[in-house]
C-alpha positions in Angstrom: 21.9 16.5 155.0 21.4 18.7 151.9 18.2 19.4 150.6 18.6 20.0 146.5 15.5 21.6 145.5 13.7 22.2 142.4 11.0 25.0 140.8 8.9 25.6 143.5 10.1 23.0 146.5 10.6 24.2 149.7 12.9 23.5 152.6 12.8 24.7 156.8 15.5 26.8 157.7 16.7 25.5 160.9 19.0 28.3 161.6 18.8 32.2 161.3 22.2 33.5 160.3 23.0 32.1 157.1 25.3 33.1 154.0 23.6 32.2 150.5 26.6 31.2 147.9 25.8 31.7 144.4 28.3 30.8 141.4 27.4 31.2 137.8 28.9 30.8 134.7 29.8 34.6 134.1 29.7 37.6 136.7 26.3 38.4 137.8 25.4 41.5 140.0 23.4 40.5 143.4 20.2 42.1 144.8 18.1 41.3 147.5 14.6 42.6 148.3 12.4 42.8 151.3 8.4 42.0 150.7 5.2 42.5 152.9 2.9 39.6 153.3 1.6 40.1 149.5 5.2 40.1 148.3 5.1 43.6 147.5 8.3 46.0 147.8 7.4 48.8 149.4 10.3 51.1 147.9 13.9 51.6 147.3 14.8 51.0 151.0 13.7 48.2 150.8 16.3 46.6 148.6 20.1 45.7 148.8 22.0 46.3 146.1 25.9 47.0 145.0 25.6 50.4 145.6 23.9 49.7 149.0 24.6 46.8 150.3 22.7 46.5 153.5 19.4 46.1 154.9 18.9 45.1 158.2 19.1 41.4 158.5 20.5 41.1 154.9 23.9 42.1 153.0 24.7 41.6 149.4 27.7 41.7 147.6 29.3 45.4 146.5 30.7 44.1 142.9 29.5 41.4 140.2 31.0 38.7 140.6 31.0 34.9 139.0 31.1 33.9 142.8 29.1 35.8 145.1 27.8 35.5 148.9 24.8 36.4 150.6 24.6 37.3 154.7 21.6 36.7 156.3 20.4 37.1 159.7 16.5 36.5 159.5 16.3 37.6 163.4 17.1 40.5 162.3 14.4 41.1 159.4 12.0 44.1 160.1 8.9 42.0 161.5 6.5 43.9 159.0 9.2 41.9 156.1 7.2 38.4 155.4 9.8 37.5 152.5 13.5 37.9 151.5 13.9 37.4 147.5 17.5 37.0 146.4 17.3 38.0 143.1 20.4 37.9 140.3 21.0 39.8 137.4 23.7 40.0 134.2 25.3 43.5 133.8 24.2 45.0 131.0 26.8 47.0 128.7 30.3 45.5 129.7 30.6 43.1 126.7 29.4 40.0 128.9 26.8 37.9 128.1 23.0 39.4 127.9 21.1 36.5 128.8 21.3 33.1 131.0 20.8 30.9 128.1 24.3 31.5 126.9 26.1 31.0 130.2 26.0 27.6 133.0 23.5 27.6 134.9 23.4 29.5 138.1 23.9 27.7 141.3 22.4 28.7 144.8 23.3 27.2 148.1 22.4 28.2 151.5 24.7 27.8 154.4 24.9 27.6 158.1 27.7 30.5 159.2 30.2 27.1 159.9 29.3 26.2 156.0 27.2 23.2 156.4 25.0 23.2 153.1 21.3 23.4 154.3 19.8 22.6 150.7 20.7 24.3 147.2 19.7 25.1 143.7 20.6 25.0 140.1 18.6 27.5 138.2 18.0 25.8 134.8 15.7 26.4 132.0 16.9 29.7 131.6 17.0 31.0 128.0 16.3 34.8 127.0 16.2 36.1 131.0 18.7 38.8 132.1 17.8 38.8 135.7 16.3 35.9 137.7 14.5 35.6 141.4 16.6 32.5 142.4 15.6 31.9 146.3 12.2 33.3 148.7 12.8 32.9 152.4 9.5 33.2 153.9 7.7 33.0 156.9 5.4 30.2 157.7 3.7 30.0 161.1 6.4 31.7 162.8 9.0 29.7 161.4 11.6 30.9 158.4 12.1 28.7 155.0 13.7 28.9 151.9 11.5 27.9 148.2 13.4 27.7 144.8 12.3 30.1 142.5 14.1 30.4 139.3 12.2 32.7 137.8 13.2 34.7 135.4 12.6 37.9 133.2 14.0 38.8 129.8 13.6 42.7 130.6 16.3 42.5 133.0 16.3 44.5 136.8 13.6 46.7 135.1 10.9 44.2 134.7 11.7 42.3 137.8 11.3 45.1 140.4 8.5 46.2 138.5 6.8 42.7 138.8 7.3 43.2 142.5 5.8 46.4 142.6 8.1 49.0 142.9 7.8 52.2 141.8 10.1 53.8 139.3 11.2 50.0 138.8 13.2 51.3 135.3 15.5 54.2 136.6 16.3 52.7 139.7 17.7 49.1 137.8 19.0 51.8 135.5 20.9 53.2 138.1 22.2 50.1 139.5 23.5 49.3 136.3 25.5 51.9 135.7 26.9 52.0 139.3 27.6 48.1 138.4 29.6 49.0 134.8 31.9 51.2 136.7 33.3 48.7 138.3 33.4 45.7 136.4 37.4 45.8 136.0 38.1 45.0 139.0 34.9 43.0 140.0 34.9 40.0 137.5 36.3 36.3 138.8 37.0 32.9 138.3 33.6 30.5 138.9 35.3 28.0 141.9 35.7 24.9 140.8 34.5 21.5 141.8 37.7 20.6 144.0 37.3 23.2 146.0 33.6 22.5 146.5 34.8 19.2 147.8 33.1 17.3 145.0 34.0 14.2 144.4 35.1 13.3 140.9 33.3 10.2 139.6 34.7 7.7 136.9 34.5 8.9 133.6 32.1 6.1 132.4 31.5 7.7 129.1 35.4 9.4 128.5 34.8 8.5 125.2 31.8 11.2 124.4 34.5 13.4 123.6 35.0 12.9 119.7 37.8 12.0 118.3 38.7 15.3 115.9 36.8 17.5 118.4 38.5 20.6 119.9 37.3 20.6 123.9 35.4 23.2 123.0 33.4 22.2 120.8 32.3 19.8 123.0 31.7 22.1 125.6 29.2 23.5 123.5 26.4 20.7 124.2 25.5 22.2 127.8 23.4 24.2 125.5 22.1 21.4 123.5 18.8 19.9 123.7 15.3 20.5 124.3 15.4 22.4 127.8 12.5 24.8 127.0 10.1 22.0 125.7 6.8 22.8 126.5 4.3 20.1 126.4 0.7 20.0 127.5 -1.8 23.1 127.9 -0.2 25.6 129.8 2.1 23.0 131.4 6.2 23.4 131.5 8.7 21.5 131.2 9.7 19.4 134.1 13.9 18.9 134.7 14.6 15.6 136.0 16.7 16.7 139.1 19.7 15.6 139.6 22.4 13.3 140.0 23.5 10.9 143.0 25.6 12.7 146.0 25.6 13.0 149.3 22.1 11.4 150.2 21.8 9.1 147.6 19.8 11.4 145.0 16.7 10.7 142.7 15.8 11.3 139.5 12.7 12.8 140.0 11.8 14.6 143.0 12.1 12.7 146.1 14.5 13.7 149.1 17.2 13.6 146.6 15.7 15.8 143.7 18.4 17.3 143.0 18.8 19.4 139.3 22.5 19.4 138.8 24.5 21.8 136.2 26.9 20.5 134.3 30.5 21.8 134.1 32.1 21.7 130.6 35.0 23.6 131.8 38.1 22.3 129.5 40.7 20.4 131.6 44.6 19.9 131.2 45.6 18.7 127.6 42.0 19.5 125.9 39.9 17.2 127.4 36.1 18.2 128.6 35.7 17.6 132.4 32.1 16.4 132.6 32.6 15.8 136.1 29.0 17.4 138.1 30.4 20.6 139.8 28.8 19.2 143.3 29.1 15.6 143.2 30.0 14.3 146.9 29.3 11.0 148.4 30.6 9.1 151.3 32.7 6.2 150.8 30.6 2.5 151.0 31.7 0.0 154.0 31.9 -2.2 151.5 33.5 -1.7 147.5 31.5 -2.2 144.0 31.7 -5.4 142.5 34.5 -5.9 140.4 34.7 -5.3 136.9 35.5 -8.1 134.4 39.0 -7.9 133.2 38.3 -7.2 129.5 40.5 -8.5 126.1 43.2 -6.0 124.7 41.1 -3.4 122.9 37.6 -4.2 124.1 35.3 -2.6 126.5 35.3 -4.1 130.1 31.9 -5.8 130.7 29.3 -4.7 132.7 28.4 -6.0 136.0 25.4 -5.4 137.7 25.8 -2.8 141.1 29.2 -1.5 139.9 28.4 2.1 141.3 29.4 2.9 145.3 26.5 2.5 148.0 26.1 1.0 151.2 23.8 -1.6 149.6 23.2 -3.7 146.6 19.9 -1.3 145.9 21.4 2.1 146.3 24.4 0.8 144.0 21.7 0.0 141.2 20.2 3.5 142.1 23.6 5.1 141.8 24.2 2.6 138.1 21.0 3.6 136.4 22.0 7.4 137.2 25.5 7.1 135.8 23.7 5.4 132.5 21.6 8.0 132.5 24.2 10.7 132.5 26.2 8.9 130.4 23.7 9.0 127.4 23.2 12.5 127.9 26.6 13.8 127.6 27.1 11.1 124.5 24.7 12.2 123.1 25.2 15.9 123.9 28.8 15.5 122.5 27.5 14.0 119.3 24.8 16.5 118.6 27.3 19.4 119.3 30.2 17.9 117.1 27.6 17.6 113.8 26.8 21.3 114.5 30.0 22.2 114.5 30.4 20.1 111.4 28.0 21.9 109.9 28.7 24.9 111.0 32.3 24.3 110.1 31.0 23.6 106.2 28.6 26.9 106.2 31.5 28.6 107.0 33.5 27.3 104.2 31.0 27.8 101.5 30.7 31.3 102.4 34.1 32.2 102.0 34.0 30.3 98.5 30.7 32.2 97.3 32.5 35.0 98.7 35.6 35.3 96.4 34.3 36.1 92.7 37.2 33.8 90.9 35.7 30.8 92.8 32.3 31.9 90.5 34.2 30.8 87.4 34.8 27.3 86.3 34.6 24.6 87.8 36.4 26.1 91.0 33.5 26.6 93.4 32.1 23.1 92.8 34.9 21.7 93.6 35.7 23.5 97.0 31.5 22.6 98.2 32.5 19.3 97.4 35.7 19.3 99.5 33.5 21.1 102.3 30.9 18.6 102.4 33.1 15.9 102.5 34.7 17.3 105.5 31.5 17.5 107.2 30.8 14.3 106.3 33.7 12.8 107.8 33.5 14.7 111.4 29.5 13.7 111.1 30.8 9.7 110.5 33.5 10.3 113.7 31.1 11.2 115.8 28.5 9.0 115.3 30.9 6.2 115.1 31.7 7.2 118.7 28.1 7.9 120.0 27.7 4.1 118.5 30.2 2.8 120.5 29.3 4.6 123.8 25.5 3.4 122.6 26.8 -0.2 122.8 28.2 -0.2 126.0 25.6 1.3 127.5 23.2 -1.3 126.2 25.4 -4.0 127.0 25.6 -2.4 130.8 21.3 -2.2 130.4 21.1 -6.0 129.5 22.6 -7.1 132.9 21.6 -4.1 135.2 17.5 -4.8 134.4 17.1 -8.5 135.4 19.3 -7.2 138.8 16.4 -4.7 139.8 14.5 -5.2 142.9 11.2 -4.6 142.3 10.4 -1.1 142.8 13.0 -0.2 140.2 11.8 -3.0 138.0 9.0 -3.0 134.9 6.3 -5.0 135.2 7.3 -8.0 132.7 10.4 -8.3 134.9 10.5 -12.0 136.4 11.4 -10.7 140.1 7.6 -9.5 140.5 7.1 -13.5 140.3 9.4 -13.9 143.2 7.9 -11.0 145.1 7.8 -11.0 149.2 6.6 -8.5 151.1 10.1 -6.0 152.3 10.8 -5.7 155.6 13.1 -2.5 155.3 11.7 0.9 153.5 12.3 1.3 149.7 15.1 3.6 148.6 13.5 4.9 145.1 10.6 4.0 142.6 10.3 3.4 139.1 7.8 5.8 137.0 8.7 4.5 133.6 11.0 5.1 130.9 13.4 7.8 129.4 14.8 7.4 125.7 16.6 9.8 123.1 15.8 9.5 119.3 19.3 8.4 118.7 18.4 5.4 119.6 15.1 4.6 121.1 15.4 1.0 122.1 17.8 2.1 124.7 15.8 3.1 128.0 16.9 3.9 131.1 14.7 3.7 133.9 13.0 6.7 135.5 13.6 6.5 139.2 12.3 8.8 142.2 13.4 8.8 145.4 11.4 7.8 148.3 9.9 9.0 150.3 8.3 11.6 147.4 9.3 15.1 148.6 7.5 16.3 145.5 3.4 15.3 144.1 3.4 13.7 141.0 0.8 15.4 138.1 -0.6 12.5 135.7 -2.1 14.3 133.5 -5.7 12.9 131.6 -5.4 16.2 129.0 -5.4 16.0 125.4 -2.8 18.6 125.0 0.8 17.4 124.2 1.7 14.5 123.0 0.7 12.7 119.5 -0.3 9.3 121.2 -2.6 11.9 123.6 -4.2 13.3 120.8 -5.2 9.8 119.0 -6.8 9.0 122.1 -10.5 10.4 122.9 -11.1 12.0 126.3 -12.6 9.1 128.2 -9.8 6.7 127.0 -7.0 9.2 128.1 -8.4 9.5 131.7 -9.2 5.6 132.2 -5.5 5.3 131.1 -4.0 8.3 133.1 -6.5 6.6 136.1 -4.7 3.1 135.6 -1.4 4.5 135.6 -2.1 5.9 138.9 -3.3 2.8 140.7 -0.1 1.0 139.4 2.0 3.8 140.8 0.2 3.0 144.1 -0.1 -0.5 143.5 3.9 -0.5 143.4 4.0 2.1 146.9 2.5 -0.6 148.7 4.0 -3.1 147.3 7.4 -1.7 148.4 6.8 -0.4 152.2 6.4 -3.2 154.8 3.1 -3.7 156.2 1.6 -0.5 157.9 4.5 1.9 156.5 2.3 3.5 153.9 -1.1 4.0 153.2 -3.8 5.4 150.5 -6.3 7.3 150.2 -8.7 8.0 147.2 -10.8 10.9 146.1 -13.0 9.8 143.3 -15.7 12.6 144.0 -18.0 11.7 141.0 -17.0 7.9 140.7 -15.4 8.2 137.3 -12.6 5.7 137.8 -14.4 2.7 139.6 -12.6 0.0 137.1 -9.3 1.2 137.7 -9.7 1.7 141.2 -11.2 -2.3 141.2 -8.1 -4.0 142.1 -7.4 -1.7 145.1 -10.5 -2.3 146.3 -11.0 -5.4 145.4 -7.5 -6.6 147.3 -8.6 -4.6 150.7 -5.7 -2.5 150.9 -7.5 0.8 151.4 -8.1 1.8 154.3 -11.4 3.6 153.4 -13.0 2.8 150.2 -12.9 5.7 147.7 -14.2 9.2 149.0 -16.9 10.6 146.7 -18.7 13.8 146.6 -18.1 16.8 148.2 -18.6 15.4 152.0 -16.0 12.9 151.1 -13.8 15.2 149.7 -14.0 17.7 152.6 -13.5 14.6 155.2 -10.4 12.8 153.7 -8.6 16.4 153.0 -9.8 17.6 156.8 -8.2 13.7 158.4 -4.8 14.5 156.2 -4.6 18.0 157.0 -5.2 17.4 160.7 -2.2 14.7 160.5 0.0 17.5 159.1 -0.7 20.2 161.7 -0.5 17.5 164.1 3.1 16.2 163.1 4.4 19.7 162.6 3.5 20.8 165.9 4.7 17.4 167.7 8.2 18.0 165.4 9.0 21.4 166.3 7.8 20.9 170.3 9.6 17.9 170.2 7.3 15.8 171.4 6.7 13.4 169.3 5.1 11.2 172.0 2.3 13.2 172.6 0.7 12.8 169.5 -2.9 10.7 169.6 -1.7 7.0 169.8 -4.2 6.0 166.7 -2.5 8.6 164.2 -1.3 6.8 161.5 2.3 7.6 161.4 3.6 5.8 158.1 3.7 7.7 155.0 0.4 8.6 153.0 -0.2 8.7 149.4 -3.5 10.8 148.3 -4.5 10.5 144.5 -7.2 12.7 143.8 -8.8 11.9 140.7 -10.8 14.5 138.5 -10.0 17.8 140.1 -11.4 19.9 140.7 -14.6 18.0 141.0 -16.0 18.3 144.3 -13.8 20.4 145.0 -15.2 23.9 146.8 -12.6 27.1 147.7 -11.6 25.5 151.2 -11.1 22.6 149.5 -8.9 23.9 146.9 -7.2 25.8 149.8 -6.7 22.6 151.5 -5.1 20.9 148.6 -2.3 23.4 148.3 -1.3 23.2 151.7 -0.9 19.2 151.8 1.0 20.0 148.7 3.3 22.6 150.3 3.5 21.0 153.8 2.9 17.2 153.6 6.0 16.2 152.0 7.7 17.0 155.1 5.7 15.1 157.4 4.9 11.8 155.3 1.7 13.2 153.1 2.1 13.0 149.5 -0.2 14.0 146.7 -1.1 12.3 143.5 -2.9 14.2 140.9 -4.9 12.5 137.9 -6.4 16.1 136.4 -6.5 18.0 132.9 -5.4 21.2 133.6 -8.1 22.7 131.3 -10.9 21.8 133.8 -9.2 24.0 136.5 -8.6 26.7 134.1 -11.8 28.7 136.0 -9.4 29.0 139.0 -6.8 31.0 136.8 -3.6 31.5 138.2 -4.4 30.6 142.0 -3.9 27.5 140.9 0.0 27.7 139.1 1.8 27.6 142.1 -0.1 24.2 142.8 0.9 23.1 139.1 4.4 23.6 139.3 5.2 22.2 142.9 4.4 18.4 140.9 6.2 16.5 138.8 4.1 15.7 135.8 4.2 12.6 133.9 2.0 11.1 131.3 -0.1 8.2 130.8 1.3 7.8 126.9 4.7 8.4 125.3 5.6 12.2 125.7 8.9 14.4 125.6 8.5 16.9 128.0 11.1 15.7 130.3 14.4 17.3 130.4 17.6 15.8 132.2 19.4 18.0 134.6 23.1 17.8 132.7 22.2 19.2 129.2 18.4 19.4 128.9 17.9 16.9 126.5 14.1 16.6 125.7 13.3 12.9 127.0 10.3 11.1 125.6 9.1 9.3 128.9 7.6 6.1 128.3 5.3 5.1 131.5 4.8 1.6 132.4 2.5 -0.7 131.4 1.0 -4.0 132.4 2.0 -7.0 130.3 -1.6 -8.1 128.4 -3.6 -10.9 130.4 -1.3 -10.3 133.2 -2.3 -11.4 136.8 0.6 -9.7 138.8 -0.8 -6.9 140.0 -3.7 -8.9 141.8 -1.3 -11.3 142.9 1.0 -8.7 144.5 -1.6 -6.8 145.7 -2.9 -10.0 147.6 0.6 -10.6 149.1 0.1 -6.9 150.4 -3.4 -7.2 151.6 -2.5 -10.7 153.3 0.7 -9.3 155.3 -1.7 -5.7 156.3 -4.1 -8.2 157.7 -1.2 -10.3 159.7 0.4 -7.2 160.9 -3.0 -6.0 162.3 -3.6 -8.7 164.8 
């Protein structure tokens, strides 16, 4: 099963010879480099390049190419090697494209030799950057695996080696370069497309994002839309909702299926944009969606509830909300690209009129800015008229699809929290809250991860960002990023059967007693909160223990020798208030539950300001960008993985006076207790 990764996840490698496919939007020239234990290269010989290709263990392609493969045999890496990065890079001076930002979005994906994907990566956020580090294979306690990197460096080869420590870093990109430019003629080819990927091509929900008027490529042109480099919070970056459904159903945001996903806005036979996700697989349901409502002559068929493919009801209203979701990005990508080129269209215009000096007399130039507003006007009236229409039926489709959720995808004021039972079978995905554009903000579609959460989540109780954050005073922002927390794992509990997942709380100086009372309260902590520094050393030494213990028992295979009282269901940590209580081993123990528990059922829950870590400096980054942050008010520093729309994220809230939470919480502690004895 394929692992799509984003910034900063990691993945094992269980096999040693591999090939590493990469295709991009426009030929890119491939590199690899070899790093000691500090990630330093030690020299020239040490990297694989076009006009040496080989290393031992590693081989890169000779020309740049829009399609290009990586061979790697890590038994073969020099043992003093601790990483591999495969770096990529733009040519410079052959009349291509000088930065990422102008191109699609690189995609990485390592393979078995047979070509079974082993887990992949689409570089987004790119903007100004001429060469990128996409992948790091690394060793971890004897054991090879592969980290998205995606970062990049707007002074090209240059900068990059000389980020990694290489001597003479300028002449020797220089040099590759030029070797590179020689043979460009005969390098440069077709990115594959998604048939022969196998991808499978999904409806085309929203065919009518394509305005009417609008020449394919113009359309085309919203890939590069939106808010991908919105920045929000202090020091924080923006966070790409991964991906779309495929192959194991995907999640929005960062479980097994985080997938970030390029669009492809290649122009297909007779004009048309082919929106189609250049990846998208899926296996074919036992069992068919429900039917579609024969519509009247001229109307819009209407929406049923689960009318996506999935082996269940839940997974189908998974694979619905991501195909609204998608579908209101391109709409909306397709309107905001056909008013630029409206505008851009009219600009155009005037300048040739201001540009003729007989238009300067009489009443002539008047006229023609009048003739070229009106034709913006009119392609700005089209295309909203469409975005309106697709608008409609994806509200219509929302108005049916919310009262169907079960209740981890489902808001708090929905009625089937009233009907809650305690599941017998593990939850597919969770709700975090809300995602809505400005063209229309009363249309929300739900934020779902996957589960279990292959990624932390980041609440963050800072000040930075957001206007809502800033009317807020300190306390209130933390008793608020504190209550969205316990109704994150208020809902975890909720949706696991009885023993399947568990909680633990540091609260080292006590700060969020009132939001932690309905936990606590309901008994369904196994420990009550951890406080001070002994309690934070003990709970991050009982979770750390678990991991080293699972790893081992996984890679031995043998599972039944671990202690029969380890708790083998999944755990959720929330630490509140770091780095309070927090020491250097403990800080130390943090990142590796973060880095390692995913895998083996220990997730991480962060309610922090990133200010009161700032005395840490950048130890601390990698920590901040392995999690998924999300806000206790209304913010837009969400992007989606199609177009990089800036989302504003609404998170969810409890009704006012409501008693669900105790009541469902109750339900849980009650079956905990049954399923005990």
């Amino acid at each position: 099963m394929t692992a799509e990764l984003v910034r900063g996840q990691n993945h094992p490698l269980p096999h040693s010879r591999l090939e590493i496919r990469v295709t991009a939007g426009a030929p890119v020239l491939a590199c690899a480099t070899l790093g000691d234990d500090r990630g330093t290269v030690l020299g020239v010989e040490w990297i694989a390049h076009p006009g040496s290709p080989t290393l031992p263990g590693i081989e890169v392609s000779r020309q740049a190419a829009a399609g290009l493969r990586f061979h790697v045999d890590l038994g073969a890496v020099p043992d003093r090697a601790h990483l591999v990065h495969v770096l990529l890079a733009l040519p410079e001076g052959v009349g291509g494209p000088s930065r990422f930002g102008t191109t699609a979005a690189p995609f990485a994906a390592v393979t078995a030799t047979d070509g079974t994907e082993i887990a992949s990566f689409t570089i987004t956020g790119l903007e100004a950057e001429s060469a990128v580090v996409a992948l790091e294979l690394y060793r971890r306690q004897g054991a090879w695996k592969v980290r998205a990197v995606g970062q990049g460096y707007a002074g090209g080869l240059a900068e990059l080696f000389g980020d990694q420590g290489l001597p003479g870093a300028r002449e020797f990109a220089a040099g590759i370069q030029e070797a590179v430019a020689r043979h460009m003629a005969s390098a440069i080819q077709a990115p594959r497309n998604s048939a022969a990927d196998g991808a499978r091509v999904r409806s085309d929900r929203s065919a009518s994002a394509t305005q009417p008027g609008q020449t394919a490529g113009g359309a085309g042109g919203a890939g590069g839309a939106g808010g991908a480099g919105t920045t929000s919070g202090a020091g924080a970056t923006p966070h790409q909702l991964p991906g779309t459904p495929g192959q194991q159903p995907a999640g929005p945001a960062d479980g097994q299926g985080q997938q970030p996903a390029a669009a492809s806005h290649g122009s297909t036979a007779g004009g048309r944009v082919n929106y189609t996700h250049p990846r998208r697989q899926t296996t074919a349901p036992p069992t068919p969606p429900p039917a579609t409502p024969a519509a009247q002559p001229g109307q819009a068929p209407r929406p049923v509830a689960g009318d996506a493919t999935g082996w269940s009801m839940e997974e189908r209203l998974y694979n619905q909300v991501w195909g609204m979701f998608e579908d209101l990005a391109r709409a909306t990508a397709a309107y905001r690209s056909a008013v630029d080129f409206a505008e851009s269209r009219m600009d155009q215009e005037l300048d040739r009129v201001l540009s003729d000096p007989r238009s300067r007399i009489g009443g002539t130039g008047d006229a023609a800015r009048e003739v070229a507003r009106a034709k913006r006007d009119q392609l700005t009236d089209q295309a909203r008229e469409a975005l309106d229409r697709d608008l409609g039926q994806l509200a219509a489709e929302s108005e049916v699809v919310e009262p169907a959720l079960p209740p981890s995808y489902a808001r708090w004021d929905n009625p089937v929290w009233h009907a809650y039972r305690v599941p017998m079978d593990n939850p597919m995905a969770l709700r975090l809250g809300d995602l809505h554009l400005p063209e229309r903000t009363d249309l929300r579609i739900p934020m779902l991860v996957r589960l279990p959460l292959e990624r932390g989540l980041w609440i963050d109780s800072g000040r930075s960002g957001s206007e809502a954050a800033l009317m807020l005073d300190e306390g209130q922002l933390r008793r608020l990023a504190m209550d969205n927390a316990v109704g994150h794992a208020a809902r975890l509990l909720a949706a696991y059967p009885p023993g399947e997942f568990t909680v633990h709380v540091i609260d080292a100086a006590g700060s969020a007693a009132l939001s932690l009372a309905p936990l606590v309260a309901a008994g369904v902590l196994n420990q009550p909160p951890a406080s001070g520094a002994a309690g934070v050393s003990a709970v991050l030494a009982k979770l750390t223990q678990r991991v080293d213990l699972v790893q081992m028992a996984i890679r031995g295979r043998a599972a039944d020798s671990l202690p029969p009282d380890l708790d083998t269901g999944e755990q959720l940590l929330i630490v509140n208030d770091f780095p309070h209580g927090f020491d250097d081993r403990a800080v130390t123990q943090l990142r590796y539950l973060a880095d390692e528990g995913p895998a083996v059922g220990v997730h991480l829950m962060m309610v922090a300001d990133r200010e009161d870590a700032s005395a840490y400096g950048p130890v601390l980054d990698p920590l901040w960008r392995s999690l998924l942050r999300i806000t206790p008010v209304a913010d837009d520093h969400l992007a989606d993985p199609w177009v990089g729309h800036a989302w504003t994220f609404e998170p969810l809230t409890m009704p006012p006076g409501s008693q669900i939470l105790r009541q469902v919480l109750d339900q849980v502690a009650e079956a905990r207790r049954a399923w005990r004895r």
